[in-house]
C-alpha positions in Angstrom: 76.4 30.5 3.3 77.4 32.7 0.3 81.3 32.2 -1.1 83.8 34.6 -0.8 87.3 34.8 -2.3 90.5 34.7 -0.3 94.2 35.6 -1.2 96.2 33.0 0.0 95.0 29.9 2.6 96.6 27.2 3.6 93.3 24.8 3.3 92.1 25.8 0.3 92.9 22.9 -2.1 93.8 20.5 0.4 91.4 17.4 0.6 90.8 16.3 5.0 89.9 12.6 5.5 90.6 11.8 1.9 87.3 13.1 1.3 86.7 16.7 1.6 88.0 18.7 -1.0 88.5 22.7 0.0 87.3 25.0 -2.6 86.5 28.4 -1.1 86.2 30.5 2.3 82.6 31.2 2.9 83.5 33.1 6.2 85.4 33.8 9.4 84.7 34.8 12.7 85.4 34.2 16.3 84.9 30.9 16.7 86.6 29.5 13.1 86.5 29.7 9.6 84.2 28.2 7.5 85.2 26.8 3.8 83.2 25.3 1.0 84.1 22.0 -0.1 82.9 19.1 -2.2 82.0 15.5 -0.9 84.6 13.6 -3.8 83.1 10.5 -2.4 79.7 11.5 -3.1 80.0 12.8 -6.7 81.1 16.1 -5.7 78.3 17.3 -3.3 78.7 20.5 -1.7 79.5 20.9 2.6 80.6 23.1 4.3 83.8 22.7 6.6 84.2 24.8 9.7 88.1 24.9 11.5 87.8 26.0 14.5 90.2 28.5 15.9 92.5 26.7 18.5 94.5 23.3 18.7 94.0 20.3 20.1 96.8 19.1 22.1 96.3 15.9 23.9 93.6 12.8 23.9 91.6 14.0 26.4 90.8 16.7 24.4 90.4 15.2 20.9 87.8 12.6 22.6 85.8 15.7 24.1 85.2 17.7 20.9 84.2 14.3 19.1 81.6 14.0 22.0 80.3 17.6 21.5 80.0 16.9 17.4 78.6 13.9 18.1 76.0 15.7 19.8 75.8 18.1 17.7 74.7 15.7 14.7 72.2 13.7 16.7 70.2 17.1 17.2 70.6 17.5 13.4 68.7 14.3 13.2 66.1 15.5 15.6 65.0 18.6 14.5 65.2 20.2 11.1 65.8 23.4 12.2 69.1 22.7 13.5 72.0 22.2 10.8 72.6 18.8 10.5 76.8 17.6 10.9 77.6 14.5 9.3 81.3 14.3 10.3 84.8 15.9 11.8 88.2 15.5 12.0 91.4 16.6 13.2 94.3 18.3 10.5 97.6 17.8 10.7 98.4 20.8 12.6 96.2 19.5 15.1 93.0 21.8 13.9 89.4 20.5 15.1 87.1 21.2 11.9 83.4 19.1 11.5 81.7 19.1 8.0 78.3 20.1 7.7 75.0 20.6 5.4 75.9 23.4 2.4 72.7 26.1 2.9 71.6 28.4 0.2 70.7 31.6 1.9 71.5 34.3 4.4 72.0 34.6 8.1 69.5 36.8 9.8 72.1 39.4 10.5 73.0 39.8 6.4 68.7 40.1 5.9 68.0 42.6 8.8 71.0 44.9 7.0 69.0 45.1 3.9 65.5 44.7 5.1 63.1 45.2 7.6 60.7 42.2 8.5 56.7 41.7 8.4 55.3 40.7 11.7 54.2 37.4 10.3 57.4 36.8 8.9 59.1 37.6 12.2 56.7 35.1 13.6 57.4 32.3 11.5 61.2 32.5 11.7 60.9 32.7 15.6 58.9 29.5 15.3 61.3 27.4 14.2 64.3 29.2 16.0 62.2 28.0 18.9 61.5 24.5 17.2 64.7 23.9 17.1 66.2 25.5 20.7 63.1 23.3 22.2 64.6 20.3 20.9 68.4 20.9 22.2 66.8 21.8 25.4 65.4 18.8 25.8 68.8 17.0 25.0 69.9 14.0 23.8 71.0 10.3 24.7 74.6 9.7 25.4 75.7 5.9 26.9 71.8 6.2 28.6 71.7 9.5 29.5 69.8 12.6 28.6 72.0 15.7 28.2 70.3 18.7 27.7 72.1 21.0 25.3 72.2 25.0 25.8 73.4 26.8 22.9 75.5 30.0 24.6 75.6 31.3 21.7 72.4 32.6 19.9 72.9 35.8 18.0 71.6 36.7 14.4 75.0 35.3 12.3 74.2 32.1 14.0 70.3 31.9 12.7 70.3 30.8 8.7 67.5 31.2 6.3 67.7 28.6 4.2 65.5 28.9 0.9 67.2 26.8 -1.6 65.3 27.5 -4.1 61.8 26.7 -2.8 59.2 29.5 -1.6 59.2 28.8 2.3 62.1 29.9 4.5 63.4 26.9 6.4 65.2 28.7 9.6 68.5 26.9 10.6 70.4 27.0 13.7 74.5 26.9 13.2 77.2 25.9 15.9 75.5 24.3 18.7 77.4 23.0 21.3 80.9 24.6 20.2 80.9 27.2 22.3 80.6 25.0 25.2 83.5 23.0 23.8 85.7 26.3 23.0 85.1 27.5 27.0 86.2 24.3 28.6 88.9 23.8 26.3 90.6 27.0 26.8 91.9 26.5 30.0 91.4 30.2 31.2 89.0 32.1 33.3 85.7 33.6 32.4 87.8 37.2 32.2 90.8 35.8 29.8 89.0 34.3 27.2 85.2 34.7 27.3 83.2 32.2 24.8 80.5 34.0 23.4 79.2 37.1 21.5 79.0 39.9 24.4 76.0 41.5 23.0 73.9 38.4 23.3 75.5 37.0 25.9 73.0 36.4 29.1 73.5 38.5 32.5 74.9 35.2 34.4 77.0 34.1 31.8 78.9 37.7 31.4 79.0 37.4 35.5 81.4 33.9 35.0 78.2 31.2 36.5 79.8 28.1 35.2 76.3 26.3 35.0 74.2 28.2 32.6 70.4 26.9 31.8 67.9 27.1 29.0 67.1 30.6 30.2 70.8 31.6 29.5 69.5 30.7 26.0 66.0 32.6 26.2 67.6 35.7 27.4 69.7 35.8 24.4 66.7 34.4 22.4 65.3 38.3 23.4 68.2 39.9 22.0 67.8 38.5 19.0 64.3 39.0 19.1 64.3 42.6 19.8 67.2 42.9 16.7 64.7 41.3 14.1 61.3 43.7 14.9 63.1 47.2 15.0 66.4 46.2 13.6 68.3 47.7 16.1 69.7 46.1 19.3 68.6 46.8 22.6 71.6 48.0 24.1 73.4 50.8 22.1 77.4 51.3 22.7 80.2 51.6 20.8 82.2 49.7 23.1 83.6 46.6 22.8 85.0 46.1 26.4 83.7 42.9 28.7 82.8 45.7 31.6 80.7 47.7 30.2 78.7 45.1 28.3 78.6 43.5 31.8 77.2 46.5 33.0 74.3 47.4 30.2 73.4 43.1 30.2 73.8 43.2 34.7 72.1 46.1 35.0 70.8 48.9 32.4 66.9 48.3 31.4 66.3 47.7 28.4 64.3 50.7 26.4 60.7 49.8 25.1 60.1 49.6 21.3 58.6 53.0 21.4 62.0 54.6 22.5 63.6 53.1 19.9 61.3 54.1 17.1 57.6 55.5 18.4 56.3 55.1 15.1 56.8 50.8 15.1 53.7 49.1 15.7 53.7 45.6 17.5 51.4 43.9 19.3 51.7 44.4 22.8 51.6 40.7 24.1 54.8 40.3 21.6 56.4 42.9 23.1 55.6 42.3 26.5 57.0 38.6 25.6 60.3 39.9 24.5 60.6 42.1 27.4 60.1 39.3 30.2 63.1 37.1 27.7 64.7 40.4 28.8 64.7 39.9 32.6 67.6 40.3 34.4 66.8 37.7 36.9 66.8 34.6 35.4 63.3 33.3 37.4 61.4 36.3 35.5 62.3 34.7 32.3 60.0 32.6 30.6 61.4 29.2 31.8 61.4 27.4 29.1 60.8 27.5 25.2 58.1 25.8 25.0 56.3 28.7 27.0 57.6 31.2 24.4 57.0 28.9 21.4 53.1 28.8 22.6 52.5 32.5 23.1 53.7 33.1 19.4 51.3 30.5 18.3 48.9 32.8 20.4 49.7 35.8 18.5 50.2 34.7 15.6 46.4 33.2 15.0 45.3 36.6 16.5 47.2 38.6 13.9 45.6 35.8 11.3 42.3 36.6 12.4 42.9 40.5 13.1 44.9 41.3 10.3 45.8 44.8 11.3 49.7 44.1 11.6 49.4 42.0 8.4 52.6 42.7 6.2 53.2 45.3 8.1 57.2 46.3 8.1 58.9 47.0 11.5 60.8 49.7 9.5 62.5 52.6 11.9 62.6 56.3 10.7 66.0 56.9 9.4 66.9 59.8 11.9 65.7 57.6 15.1 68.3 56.7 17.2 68.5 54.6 20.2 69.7 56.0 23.6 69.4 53.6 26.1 68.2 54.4 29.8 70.3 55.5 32.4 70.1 53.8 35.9 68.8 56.4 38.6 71.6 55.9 40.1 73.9 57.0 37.8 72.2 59.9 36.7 72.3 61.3 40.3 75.7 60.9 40.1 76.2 63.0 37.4 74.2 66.2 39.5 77.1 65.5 42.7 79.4 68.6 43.4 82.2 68.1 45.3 81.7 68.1 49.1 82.5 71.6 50.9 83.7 69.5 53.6 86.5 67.7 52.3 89.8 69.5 50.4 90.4 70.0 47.0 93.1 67.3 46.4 94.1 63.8 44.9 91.7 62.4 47.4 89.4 59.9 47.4 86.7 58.2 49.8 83.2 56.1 49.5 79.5 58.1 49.9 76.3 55.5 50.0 74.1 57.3 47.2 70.2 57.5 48.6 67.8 56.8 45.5 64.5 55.8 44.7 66.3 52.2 44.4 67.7 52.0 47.4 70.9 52.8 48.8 73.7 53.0 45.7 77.5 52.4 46.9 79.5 55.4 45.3 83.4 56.1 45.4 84.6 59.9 45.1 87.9 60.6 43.9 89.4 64.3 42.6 92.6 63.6 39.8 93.5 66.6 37.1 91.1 67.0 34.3 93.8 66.0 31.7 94.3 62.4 33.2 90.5 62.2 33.6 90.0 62.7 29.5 93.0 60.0 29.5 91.8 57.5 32.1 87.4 57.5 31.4 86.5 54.4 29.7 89.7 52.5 29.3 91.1 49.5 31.4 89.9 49.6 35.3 90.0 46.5 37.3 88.8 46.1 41.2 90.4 44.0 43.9 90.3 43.8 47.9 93.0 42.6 49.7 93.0 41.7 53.8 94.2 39.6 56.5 91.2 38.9 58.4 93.0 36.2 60.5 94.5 39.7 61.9 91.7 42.2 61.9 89.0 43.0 60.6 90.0 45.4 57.8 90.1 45.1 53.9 91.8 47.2 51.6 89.2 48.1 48.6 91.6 49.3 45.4 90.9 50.6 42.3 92.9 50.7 39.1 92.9 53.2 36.2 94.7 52.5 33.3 95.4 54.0 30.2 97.9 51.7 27.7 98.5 54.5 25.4 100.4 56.7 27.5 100.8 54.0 30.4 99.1 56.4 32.9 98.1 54.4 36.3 96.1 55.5 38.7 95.6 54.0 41.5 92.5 54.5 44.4 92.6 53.0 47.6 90.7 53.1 50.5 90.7 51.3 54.1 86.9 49.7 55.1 87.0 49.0 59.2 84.5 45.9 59.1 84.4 47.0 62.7 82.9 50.1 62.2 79.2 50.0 61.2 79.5 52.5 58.9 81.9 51.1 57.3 80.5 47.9 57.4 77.5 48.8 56.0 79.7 49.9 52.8 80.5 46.4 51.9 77.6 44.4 52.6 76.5 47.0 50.3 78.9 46.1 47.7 78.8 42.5 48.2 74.6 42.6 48.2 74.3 44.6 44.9 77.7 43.7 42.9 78.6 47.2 41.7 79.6 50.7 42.5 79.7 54.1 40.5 82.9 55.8 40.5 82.4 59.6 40.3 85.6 61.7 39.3 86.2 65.4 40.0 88.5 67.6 38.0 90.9 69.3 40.3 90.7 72.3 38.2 86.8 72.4 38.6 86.0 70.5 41.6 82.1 72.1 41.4 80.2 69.3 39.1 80.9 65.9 38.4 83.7 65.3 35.6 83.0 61.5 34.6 81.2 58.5 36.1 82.0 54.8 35.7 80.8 51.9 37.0 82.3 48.9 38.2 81.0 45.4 38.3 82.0 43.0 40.9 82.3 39.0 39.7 80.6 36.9 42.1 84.1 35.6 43.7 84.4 38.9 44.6 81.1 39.2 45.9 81.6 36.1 47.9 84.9 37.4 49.7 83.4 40.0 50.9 80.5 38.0 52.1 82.7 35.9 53.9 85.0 38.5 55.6 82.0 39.9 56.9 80.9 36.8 58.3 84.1 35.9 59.6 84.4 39.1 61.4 81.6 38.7 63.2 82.1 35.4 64.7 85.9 35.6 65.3 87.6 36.8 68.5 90.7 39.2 67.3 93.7 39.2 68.8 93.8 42.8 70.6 97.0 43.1 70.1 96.5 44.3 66.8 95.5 47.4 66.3 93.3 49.7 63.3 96.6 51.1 62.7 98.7 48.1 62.9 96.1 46.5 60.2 96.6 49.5 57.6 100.4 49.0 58.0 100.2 45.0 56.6 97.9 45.8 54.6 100.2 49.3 53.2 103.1 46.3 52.4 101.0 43.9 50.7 99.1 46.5 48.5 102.7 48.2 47.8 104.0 44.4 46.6 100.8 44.5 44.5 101.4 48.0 43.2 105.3 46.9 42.1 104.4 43.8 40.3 102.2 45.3 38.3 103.8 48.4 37.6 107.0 46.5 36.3 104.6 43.9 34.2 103.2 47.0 32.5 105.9 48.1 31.7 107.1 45.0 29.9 103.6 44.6 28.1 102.9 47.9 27.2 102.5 46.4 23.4 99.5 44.0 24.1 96.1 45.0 23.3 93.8 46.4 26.1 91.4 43.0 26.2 95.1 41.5 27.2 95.5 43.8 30.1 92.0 43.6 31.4 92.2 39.6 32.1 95.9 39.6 32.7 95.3 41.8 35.7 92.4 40.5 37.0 95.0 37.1 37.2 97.4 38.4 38.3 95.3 39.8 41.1 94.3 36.2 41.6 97.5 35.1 41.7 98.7 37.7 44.1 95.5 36.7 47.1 96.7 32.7 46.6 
């Protein structure tokens, strides 16, 4: 925790339960600020105080994040490798803050900028990150029950190498259980305020499961891992939108070490170790840490007695850079030309895409190449809206949105559930959660413009699941037509259309994050 001055703070000087005097800002970041401060009760000892970065507003609340730090300093008691808490409080403005150990050091995110790791060094620090996640796992006793603890939140600012002085690296683990606390305390949905660090974040935690495990933990764990051997993380973008790292954590494969840099040499149980963490489904994770913790051991007493990767540094050339695979699917996409059957318009309709991985749900649509340049990889949201009660028909919309020049484009489509075609669309979508989105200049119809794709939550994925089933087993009323359907359909999507149009309008000033979870409520809002 190295010190860094500040201009003006309001804590800085202030003393918090008569005891902790505030001297410096150390850092900031998502979760809350962190301050130096001496112990005045304990001649002056460093801490370190962390204020977190909401307010607690009732006793319900207050009781619940003294729970959480309370749990948070009995796995400090436990296990040396997690930082150990010793109290916390609540300011006057009604700020949570808990004081901790002072370290000496550096996270492993402020090492890896200046310097590569040794194998063996790479070991030993995943060790004890494991020492210590094994311990949380296995929980701790509250009124006579065991609660396992899951982190949610390992990434490399969150890993300290404490030295203090002495010649061995003791690995520390900061801020367990607090983003658990931060989540259920925000009152919002996994879409308006999402807890975490998205490039670390597991695939079921970015898809909204409200139960995570210790594999949620291990999957992260492999992030981290792959970060610290070729310094680079597995999944390269420059965005930092929810949907698409929901997309390269739900779906993209992660590249091997040789893609990143073919000159790195590691062991090939390690990296076959940090590959399975890597797993998308959860039950091709190793299932606990324990199991990971005991293959290290493994290989690190077979580099000890085969000391070919010795000191070796996992140092990438210079002019190596990552590029991530591309699903099949959506490199297919990409080779599409507009079909000679259908006109050259502001059109658009579904296609099931045949690959090697089975059939890929696709959604065409032609708009002018200037709204295209505005419209690729800004806000998009997908909803369905029906009245199965009526007939068997849902609406499938799509919405492109640009907040700089509040261009909206909206793509709509009617899905017949009694039509096996089209029912074959959406159990399509509802099996496999997501769906390219291929768009087609108007002015050069002949090769594919742009492709995007969309992830489905698993609410969404549920619906449709549902409406399907509930087709199936109802009896409609035949006096309601295909036609009729589209018209009640036509007014509710319309009514959806309006409301958002005119909120738009109004919030044009927000910040695109805003937009993306404000719609996806207000789309909730609008099927309750």
């Amino acid at each position: 925790m190295n010190e860094s001055k500040t201009s003006s703070d309001i804590y800085i000087g202030q003393l918090l339960n008569n005891r902790y005097l505030i001297r410096n800002l150390l850092g900031a970041g998502g979760m809350g600020r962190v301050y130096l401060a001496e112990d005045v009760t304990k001649e002056c000892m460093l801490v370190a105080v962390k204020m977190l970065s909401l307010s607690i507003g009732n006793k319900h609340l207050a009781e619940r994040f003294g729970r959480e730090i309370f749990i948070g300093a009995q796995l400090g008691k436990k296990s040396p490798h997690i930082t150990r808490v010793f109290t916390y409080g609540i300011t006057n403005e009604r700020v949570p803050f808990y004081v901790m150990e002072y370290l000496r050091g550096n996270t492993i995110k402020q090492i890896l900028k200046v310097e590569s790791l040794t194998i063996l060094r790479f070991l030993v620090m995943c060790q004890q990150i494991c020492l210590g996640l094994h311990c949380a796992h296995q929980g701790v006793t509250l009124n006579g029950k065991v609660y396992p603890i899951i982190h949610r939140d390992i990434k490399p600012e969150n890993i300290f190498i404490n030295n203090n002085g002495k010649k061995t690296e003791i690995v520390k683990i900061l801020d367990f259980g607090i983003a658990k606390f931060l989540t259920e305390s925000s009152g919002m949905t996994m879409t308006e305020s999402f807890i975490g660090s998205l490039p670390y974040s597991s695939p079921e935690h970015m898809q909204g499961q409200k139960i995570l495990d210790v594999r949620s933990d291990i999957y992260s764990l492999g992030v981290l891992m792959f970060e610290m051997l070729t310094r680079k993380h597995p999944f390269h973008t420059t965005s930092h939108s929810f949907s698409t790292w929901c997309k390269l954590h739900c779906i993209q494969a992660p590249p091997t070490f040789e893609e990143v840099n073919p000159h790195v040499s590691i062991p090939q149980e390690l990296q076959q170790l940090v590959m399975r963490c890597l797993a998308k489904d959860v039950n091709d994770r190793p299932q606990s840490v324990k199991e990971i913790l005991d293959d290290l051991v493994k290989i690190k007493a077979q580099i000890e007695q085969y000391p070919s990767h010795d000191g070796e540094k996992l140092q990438p050339e210079h002019n190596v850079k990552i590029v991530p695979l591309t699903s099949i699917s959506e490199q297919e996409c990409w080779q599409k030309q507009w079909p000679k059957n259908k006109p050259v318009g502001l059109i658009c309709f579904p296609h099931l895409l045949h690959t090697p991985k089975g059939n890929i749900l696709t959604l065409w649509a032609m708009l002018p190449q200037a709204e295209i340049r505005k419209l690729k990889e800004k806000i998009h949201t997908t909803e369905f809206i029906s009245k199965i009660e009526d007939y068997p028909m849902i609406l499938w919309v799509t919405m492109l949105y640009d907040e700089q020049s509040d261009l909206i484009r909206w793509l709509s489509y009617y899905l017949d559930i009694k039509d096996n075609k089209e029912e074959k669309i959406l159990r399509n979508l509802a099996g496999i959660g997501y769906y390219h989105l291929l768009l087609f200049a108007r002015e050069d119809p002949h090769k594919c413009s742009h492709v995007m794709t969309f992830m489905l939550t698993a609410k969404q994925r549920q619906y449709l699941s549902d409406a399907i089933n509930l087709s199936q087993n109802k009896n409609f009323d035949k006096l309601t037509s295909s036609h009729q359907a589209k018209i009640l359909l036509k007014i509710e999507y319309e009514k959806l259309k309006s409301q958002i149009s005119k909120k738009l309008n109004t919030k044009s000033k927000k910040p695109g994050g805003f937009f993306k979870s404000w719609l996806v409520r207000l789309f909730d809002l609008f099927k309750s």
